[in-house]
N, C-alpha and C positions, 0 to 999 in steps of 0.2 A: 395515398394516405401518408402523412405523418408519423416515420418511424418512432417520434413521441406515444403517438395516438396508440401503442398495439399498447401502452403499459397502464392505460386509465382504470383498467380493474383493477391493478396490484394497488394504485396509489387510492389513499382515502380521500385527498382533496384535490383533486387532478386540478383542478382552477389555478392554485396557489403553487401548485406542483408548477405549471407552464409558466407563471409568471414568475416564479423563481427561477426556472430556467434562461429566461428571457436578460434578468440583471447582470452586470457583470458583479465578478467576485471581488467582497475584502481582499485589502492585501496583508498577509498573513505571512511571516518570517517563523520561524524555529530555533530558539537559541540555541547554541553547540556549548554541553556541559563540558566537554572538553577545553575550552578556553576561554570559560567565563560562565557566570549565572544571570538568571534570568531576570534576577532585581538588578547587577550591574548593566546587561545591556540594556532592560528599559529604562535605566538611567540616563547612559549615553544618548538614548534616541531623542529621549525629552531635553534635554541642556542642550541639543542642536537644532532644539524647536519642532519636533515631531511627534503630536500626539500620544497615545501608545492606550489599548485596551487589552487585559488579561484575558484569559480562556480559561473559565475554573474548570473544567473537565483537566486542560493540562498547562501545566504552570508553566512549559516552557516554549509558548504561541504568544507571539504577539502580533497584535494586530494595529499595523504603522498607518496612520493619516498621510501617506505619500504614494504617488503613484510609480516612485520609481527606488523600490528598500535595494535595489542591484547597486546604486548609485552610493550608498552611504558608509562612511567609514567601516564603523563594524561589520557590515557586509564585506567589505574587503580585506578587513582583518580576519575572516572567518568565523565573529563570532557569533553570528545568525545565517540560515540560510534558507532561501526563501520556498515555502515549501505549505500550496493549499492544506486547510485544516485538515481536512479528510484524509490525505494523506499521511498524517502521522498517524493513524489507528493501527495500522500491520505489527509495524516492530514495538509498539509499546503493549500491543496484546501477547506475540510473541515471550516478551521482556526476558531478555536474554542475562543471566547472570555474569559478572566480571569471569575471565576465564575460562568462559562455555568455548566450544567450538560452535560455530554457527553458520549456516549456508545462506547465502542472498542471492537465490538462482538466476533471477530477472533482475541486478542490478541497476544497471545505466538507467538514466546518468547519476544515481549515486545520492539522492535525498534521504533515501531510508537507509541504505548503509552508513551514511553520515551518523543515523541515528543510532541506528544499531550499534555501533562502535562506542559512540557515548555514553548508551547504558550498559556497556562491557567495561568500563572505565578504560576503555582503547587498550586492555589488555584478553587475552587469549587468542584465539584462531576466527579472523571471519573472513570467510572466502565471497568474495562481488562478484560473479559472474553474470556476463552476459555474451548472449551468442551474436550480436550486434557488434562488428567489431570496429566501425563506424561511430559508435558511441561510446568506445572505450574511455577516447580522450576528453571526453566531458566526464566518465565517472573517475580518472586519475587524477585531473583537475580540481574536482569538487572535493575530492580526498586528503589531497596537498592544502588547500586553501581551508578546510578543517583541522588539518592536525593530525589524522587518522594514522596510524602506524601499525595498525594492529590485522591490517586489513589485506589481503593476497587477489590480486586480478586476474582473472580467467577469462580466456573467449573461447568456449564450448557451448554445446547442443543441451540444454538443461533435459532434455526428455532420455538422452542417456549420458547422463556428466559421470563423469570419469575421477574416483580419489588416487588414480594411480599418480603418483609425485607429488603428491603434496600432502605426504606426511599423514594423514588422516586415513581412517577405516568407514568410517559416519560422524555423525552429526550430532551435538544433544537437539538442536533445534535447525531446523529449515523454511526461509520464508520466503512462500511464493507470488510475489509481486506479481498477476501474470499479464502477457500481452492481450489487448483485448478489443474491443470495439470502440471502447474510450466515451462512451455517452455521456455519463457521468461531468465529461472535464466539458462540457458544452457553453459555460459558462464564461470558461478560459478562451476556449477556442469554439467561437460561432460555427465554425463549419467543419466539426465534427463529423456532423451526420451526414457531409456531401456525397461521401463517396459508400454509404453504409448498403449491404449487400445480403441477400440471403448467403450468398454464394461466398463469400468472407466471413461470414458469421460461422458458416460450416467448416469452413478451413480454420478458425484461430480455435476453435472447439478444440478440433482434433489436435492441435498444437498442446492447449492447456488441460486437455487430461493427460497427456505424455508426461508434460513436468510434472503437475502432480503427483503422477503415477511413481514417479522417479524419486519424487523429494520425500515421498514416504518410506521406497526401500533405502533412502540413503538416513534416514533417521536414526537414533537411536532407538529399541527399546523402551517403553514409556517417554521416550521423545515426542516434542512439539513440532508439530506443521502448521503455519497460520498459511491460510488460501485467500486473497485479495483479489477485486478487480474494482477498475474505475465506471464500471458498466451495470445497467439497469439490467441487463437481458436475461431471464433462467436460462437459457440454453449456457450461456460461460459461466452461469455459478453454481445454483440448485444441481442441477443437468451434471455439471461438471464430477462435482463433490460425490454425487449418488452413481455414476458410471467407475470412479472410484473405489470407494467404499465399497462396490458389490466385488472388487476383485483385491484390494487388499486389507489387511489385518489392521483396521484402524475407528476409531468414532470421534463424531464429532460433538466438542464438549462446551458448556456452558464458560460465559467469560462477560465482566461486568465494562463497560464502555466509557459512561461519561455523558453522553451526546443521547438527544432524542432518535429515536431508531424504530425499527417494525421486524417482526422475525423473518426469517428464509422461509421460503412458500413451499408444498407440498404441491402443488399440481400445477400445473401448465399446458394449457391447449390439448387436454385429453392425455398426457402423461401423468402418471402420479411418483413421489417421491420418497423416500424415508420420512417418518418424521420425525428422523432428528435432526431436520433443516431447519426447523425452526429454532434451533439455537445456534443459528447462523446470524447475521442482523446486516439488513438492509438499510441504508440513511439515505433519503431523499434533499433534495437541494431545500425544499421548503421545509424542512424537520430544524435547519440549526443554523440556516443562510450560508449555504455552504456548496458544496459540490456533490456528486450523486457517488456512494459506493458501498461495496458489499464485501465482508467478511466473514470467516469463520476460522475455527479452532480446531485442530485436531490430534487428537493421541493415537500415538502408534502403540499397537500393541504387541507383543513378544513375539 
């Protein structure tokens, strides 16, 4: 069977659902308010003859008529960078205030930190960590080539991260980008699913309720955790969030998007779940021509 095929109950139009999976994606940039806005880059893009369409959920998505936005000046100026729609939903739900301290547990290679820092106005504490230290040099790179200064690199274990040295006690916010089975990015990458396993399904589990687990004791107090993945499966998200929540002091809370979306499920192959999953939100690729992902919100509590 088609590890597609286990998810035809969750989706409402599976038909359209497959055949969106099938196309490949827009190419979709993110401008960097750190050096520049998003009416001057899509200026520069059009006077060097390349389309350009807005995203009203967020003004700062553009979406370029080329197949190659890596190629073009302000890409190499830093002042877009390219980065699937979907993927900007964590750190604008997040929305980290200038000066927050802020944790990016699952940095690498650095798209949402880029973001994050931009709506910190590249000032206060945001710590990029990732345990990948292999990908460090792509999220120092993408950091440089933004402008980012505001920002501290770690390569640590996010399931027990450590604020010894680096000045900090907690967090006002923590965003867990986590690693996962990547279904969602299908679009990008055809063969996603080659290698997809029960048996890796069980292991990144256990991986992303650790961080989880983690980025809520390191939170503040009525501090924010946003939980992300690029994956259809409840076992990494629903699953995740409710093995959570049964063990620490936190709920997950309502947050308005932008984007056509479906709530977080409450049951799964004979497990049942809180229901306050459902103010989780699932996007399917056929909701908004986009890529497949799942978030949710959460407040720590005292």
């Amino acid at each position: 069977m088609d590890v597609l095929d286990r998810y035809e109950a969750l989706v409402g139009d599976f038909d359209a659902f497959r055949d969106a999976c099938e196309r490949p994606l827009p190419n979709v940039v993110r401008v960097n308010g750190i050096k520049t806005t998003p009416e001057r880059a899509a200026r520069a893009f059009e006077e060097a003859g390349i389309a350009v369409t807005r995203r009203e959920w967020h003004d700062g998505l553009l979406e370029l008529d080329t197949g190659k936005p890596g190629n073009t000046w302000p890409y190499a100026h830093g002042w877009v960078h390219g980065q699937e729609e979907v993927s900007a939903i964590p750190a604008r739900v997040l929305d980290p205030d200038p000066g927050d301290r802020v944790l990016d547990a699952c940095a690498a290679p650095g798209s949402k930190t880029g973001q994050l820092a931009a709506l910190m106005d590249d000032t206060g504490t945001l710590v990029a960590n990732d345990d990948n230290l292999g990908r460090l040099s792509a999220l120092r790179s993408n950091c440089d080539r933004l402008g980012v200064t505001c920002a501290a690199v770690t390569n640590r274990d996010g399931r027990n991260f450590s604020t010894k040295e680096l000045g900090v006690e907690s967090f006002d916010s923590v965003l867990v980008d986590a690693p996962c089975t990547c279904e969602g990015t299908i679009r990008k990458n055809p063969d996603a699913l080659d290698n997809w396993s029960h048996g890796y399904l069980n292991q990144v589990t256990g991986t992303q309720k650790g961080i989880l687990r983690r980025a809520v004791e390191l939170a503040e107090p009525g501090g924010t955790v946003v939980y992300s993945t690029c994956t259809f499966a409840p076992e990494e998200n629903e699953a995740v969030l409710d093995h959570v929540l049964d063990e620490k002091d936190a709920e997950l809370v309502p947050f308005e998007l932008g984007l056509d979306s479906v709530p977080g499920i409450t049951e799964w192959e004979g497990e049942t779940f809180d229901s306050s999953m459902e103010r989780a939100k699932r996007v399917y690729p056929h909701h908004n021509d986009t890529g497949g992902f799942f978030c949710a919100k959460l407040e720590v509590g005292a």
